[in-house]
Steps between C-alpha positions, in 0.01 A plus 500: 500500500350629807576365844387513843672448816345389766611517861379399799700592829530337794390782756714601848280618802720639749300694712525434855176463708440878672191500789340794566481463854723348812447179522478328843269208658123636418257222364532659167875459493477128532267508235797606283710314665250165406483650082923466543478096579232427288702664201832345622328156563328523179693669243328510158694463145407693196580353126532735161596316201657684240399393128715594180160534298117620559337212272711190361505235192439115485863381470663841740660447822332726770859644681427640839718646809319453867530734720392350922444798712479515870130707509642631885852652353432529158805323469613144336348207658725258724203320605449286216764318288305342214211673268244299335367640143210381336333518088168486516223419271173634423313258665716528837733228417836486600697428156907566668631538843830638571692507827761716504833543752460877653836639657417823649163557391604444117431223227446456147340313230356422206145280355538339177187537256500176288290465227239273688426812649202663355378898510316631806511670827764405719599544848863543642467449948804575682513408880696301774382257726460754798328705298245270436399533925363787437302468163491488120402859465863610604624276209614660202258457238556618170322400198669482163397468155630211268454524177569261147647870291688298307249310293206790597364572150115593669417768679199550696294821654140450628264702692196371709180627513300344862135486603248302679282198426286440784762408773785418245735714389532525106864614351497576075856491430632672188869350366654635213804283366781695283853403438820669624418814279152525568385311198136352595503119423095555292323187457707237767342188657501581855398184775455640842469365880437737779628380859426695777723387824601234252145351468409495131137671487467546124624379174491622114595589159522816346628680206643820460380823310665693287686666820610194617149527836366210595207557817502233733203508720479300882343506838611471813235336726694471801652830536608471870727209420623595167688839467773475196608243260611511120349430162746236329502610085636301272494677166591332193744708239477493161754234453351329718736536825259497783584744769385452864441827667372570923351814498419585901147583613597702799127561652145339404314850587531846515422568898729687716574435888490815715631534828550789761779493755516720828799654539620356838223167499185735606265741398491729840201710539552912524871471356659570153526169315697404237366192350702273211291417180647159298324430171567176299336331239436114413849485329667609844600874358448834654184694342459853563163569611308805678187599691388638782445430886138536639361447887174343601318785387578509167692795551815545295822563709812515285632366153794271415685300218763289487863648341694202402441172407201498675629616822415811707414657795239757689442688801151457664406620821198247641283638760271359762229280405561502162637234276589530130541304146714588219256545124785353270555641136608286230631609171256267316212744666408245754461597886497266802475620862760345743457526911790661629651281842312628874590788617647473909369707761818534656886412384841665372603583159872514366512685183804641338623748269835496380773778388865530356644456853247298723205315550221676710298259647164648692328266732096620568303419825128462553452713770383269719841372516686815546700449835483171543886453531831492320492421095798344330616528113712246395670460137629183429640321167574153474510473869722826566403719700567851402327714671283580795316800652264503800236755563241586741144467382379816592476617128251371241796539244871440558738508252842360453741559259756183424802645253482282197896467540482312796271274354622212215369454153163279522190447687508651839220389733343741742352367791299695761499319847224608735613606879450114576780397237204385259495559156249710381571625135753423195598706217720410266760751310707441208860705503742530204881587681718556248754526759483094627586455119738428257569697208642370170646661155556249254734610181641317195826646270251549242162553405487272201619155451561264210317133504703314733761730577608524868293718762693642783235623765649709846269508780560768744273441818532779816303481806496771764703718200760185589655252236281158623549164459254270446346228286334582128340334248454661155289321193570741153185370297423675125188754523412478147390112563444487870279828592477600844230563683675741796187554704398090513826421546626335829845567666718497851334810564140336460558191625675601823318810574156425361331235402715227776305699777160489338257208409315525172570631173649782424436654160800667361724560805760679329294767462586602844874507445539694158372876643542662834245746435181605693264322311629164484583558920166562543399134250749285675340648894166378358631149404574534873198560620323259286766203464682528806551172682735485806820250524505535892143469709531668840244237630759255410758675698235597811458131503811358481361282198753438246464327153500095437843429474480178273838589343789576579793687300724320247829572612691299251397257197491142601384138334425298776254180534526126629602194369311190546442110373230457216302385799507864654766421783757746561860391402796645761797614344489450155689710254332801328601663222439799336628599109440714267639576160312804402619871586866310599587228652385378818551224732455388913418287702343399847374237716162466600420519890362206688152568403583501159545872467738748270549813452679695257554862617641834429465455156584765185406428187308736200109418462594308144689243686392159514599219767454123526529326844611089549542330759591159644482289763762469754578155373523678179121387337305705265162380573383833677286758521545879494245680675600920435396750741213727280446858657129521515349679195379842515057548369503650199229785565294664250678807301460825646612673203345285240276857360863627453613319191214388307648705181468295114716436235 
């Protein structure tokens, strides 16, 4: 039996903040000066749950470790004490909460799947309460697969065929049914219902060839509110067992979205311009595409195509009084042309190349704005500063070189300030230190093991080519019945380095992790170009306009609320009490307050544990009411990554 081991580490960043210049009292100094209190005033938390399995069971328990970063340090959180985790259902429905004690920037848990449950899409969300100030696309997000294996004697593969009926969109979906060995089920009752964003649009009965096809035909007529949804099967077996299968329809058409992204924000007239190309289809996935890029005159200027997953990039150098489209290439034949953003008169570009040692960042003038004062290149992670150069603007190209070991694992942001501290272009830059990170060896007395004999697993970890202690989690799952899929598959790396800094979906982010070679550099630089998104807004810092602070951090786990009369009047100093009998057992007890209030604070206790609170009056009379203290519920938002695990059984 084959086994994987899976380990995600908790990552040290101990690189001190270096300046490449003297610092002193200049307005551009207490800029930097301004991005230190925002961070320190607002401090944001990052969450990576690891899972013990990719996909899960009706009837499994879903075992996880958290892991609560500090985004600024890279270190664990002390900023939040408690960890909320949701299960989510397909239709955005919170089905368990969890909230769990975290002592320094650790917690655990579990979700039991009961049989109620049934097969689908679901969502684990990870986040604390401060978290929550600054948005749900910082959450962790993961969605899981839940499955019935167990009883699973049907399996399904179908393919779609789309087209057009007048302004519908028409989907001919093929399903084949076969048991576990590929057996077709010939000649089965099928009934149908197709629900797109859970509205049924068409019902019907079919029965299968002699290769186990049925066709189900549909339309979508409103095709810019429905996107996905499911065909519900239920074929009937030849003992007549009927088996209930959701098959996902992932897209109701065939068209691809194309987009172009400037390299810094602009398309500058007269300058080299590398411009980001993002191609996804109706399903959400990246679709490799191809053309070429014409001007006003019909006059071809260069080629491109995209190089993974739909993403890629191109160099284009615009010139006056022209403007240009893109004539897209599809691999059905079909062609569409696509008007590439304005190109600016006047304005800076950042572009960067990187190498083994450094990252060489080039910033381009206009002319007209040669000499027209000092220019400042800043690189910044999570609020860190790490580096700063200044240089006169009496070239049309300066370049800087930043060592990529001064520089942490992650998204660095570079940020050119104009000579009146504004700024005027972004770039973002991926880099992969192996030095900020811990390395493992994992080894076992033996290769091979009898069924249930004892494992012992040593786990040597060295950081800085130093013995390091730290916190691991480890999940040993069996390859032959769980496969893994290494390139969709999400870890600390991902999580903390990736996809927590970027909104939107990210299709198969370890990807970027498994190879350090040129190619995939050169993939993961264009997912910066055309998916960057920034964590920290300079306007925001120019401005001295911080986020909403609605909530504050959790620094402990409390049950608090009031007591009053069945008529709503609050009852002084009666006698709470709080029990439990469940994980241990548990008793204490208070007094409410003169309005009525309690408070239970400081509390441990693992997520499974369940309390009951009493109280009385102070002349010792039951007739009261408990009123608890409920933390304001978080919107469930729509699922970024639903395109991600759409996969049938």
């Amino acid at each position: 039996m084959k086994r994987k081991l899976i380990l995600p580490l908790l990552l040290c960043f101990g690189i001190l903040i270096t300046f490449a210049y003297k610092a002193d009292d200049d307005p551009f100094s207490a800029l930097i000066k301004k991005l230190e209190a925002y961070i320190e005033k607002y401090p944001q938390e990052k969450v990576h749950l690891h899972l013990d399995k990719p996909f899960y069971a009706i009837g499994d328990d879903i075992w996880f470790k958290a892991y609560v970063v500090n985004a600024q340090t890279g270190k664990p959180s002390t900023i939040s004490n408690a960890l909320y985790v949701e299960l989510i259902s397909e239709k955005d429905s919170v089905k368990k909460q969890i909230k769990l004690p975290v002592i320094s920037g650790f917690t655990w848990g579990d979700f039991k799947l009961p049989d109620s449950f049934t097969e689908g899409n679901y969502r684990i969300r990870a986040y604390t309460q401060w978290m929550k100030n600054a948005g749900t696309e910082f959450f962790f997000d993961k969605t899981i697969k839940i499955g019935n294996s167990w009883a699973n004697n049907v399996y399904t593969n179908t393919s779609y065929a789309f087209s057009k009926q007048n302004t519908a969109e028409k989907v001919d979906a093929n399903i084949r049914f076969t048991d576990k060995k590929g057996v077709p089920y010939a000649q089965s009752d099928v009934s149908y219902e197709v629900q797109l964003n859970f509205r049924s649009l068409a019902k019907g009965k079919a029965v299968t060839n002699d290769q186990g096809e049925v066709n189900i035909s549909f339309l979508n007529t409103q095709p810019s509110l429905y996107k996905s949804g499911k065909i519900i099967a239920t074929l009937t077996l030849p003992d007549k067992k009927k088996m209930i299968k959701e098959i996902p329809v992932k897209a109701t058409s065939n068209a691809i979205d194309v987009q172009f992204f400037p390299e810094s924000g602009n398309l500058v007239e007269s300058l080299p311009n590398k411009i980001g190309i993002k191609a996804v289809n109706a399903s959400g996935l990246g679709e490799d595409v191809k053309g070429s890029i014409i001007d006003n005159d019909g006059q071809e200027v260069t080629q491109f195509s995209t190089q993974h997953l739909g993403i890629g990039s191109f160099i284009l150098n615009p010139q006056p009084g022209k403007t240009y489209a893109a004539k897209v290439k599809y691999k059905n034949g079909s062609e569409s042309t696509i008007n590439l953003p304005r190109v600016l008169p006047s304005g800076y570009i950042i572009t960067v190349n990187s190498n083994t040692e450094n990252v060489v960042a080039k910033v381009l003038l206009s002319p007209d704005l040669i000499g027209n004062g000092e220019l400042k290149l800043v690189a910044q992670n999570n609020g860190n500063v790490y580096f700063i150069s200044k240089a006169a603007s009496q070239k049309q190209i300066i370049t800087t070189s930043i060592p990529k070991k001064d520089l942490p694992s992650g998204i660095i942001q570079l940020t050119l300030f104009s000579a009146r501290n504004t700024p005027v272009a972004e770039r973002l830059v991926f880099v992969n230190n192996v030095k900020d990170k811990i390395t493992t060896k994992v080894s076992t007395a033996k290769e091979s093991y009898a069924r249930k004999e004892k494992v012992n697993v040593n786990l040597q970890a060295d950081f800085a080519e130093k013995p390091a202690q730290a916190s691991f989690s480890i999940a040993v799952t069996n390859t032959t019945s769980v496969k893994p899929d290494e390139e969709n598959e999400s870890n600390i790396f991902t999580t903390l380095l990736l996809t927590s800094d970027l909104i939107g979906y990210i299709e198969k982010p370890n990807y970027y992790f498994l190879h350090d070679d040129q190619k995939t550099q050169q993939d993961l630089d264009n997912l910066m170009i055309t998916q960057g998104w920034r964590r920290i807004l300079w306007k925001n810092i120019i401005n001295n306009a911080g986020p909403n602070i609605r909530y504050e951090p959790e620094k402990s786990l409390k049950i608090s609320g009031v007591v009053t009369s069945y008529g709503g009047k609050p009852l002084p100093n009666s006698k709470v009490s709080l029990f439990s009998s469940s994980g241990g057992l548990f008793a204490i007890d208070t007094l409410s307050d003169a309005q009525g209030r309690f408070n239970f604070d400081n509390l441990i206790f693992n997520d499974s544990t369940k309390f009951i609170v009493q109280a009385r009056t102070a002349k010792n009379k039951k007739s009261v009411d408990i009123v608890l203290d409920v933390v304001s519920g978080q919107i469930v938002t729509k699922n970024k990554n639903t395109k991600r695990h759409r996969g049938e059984c």
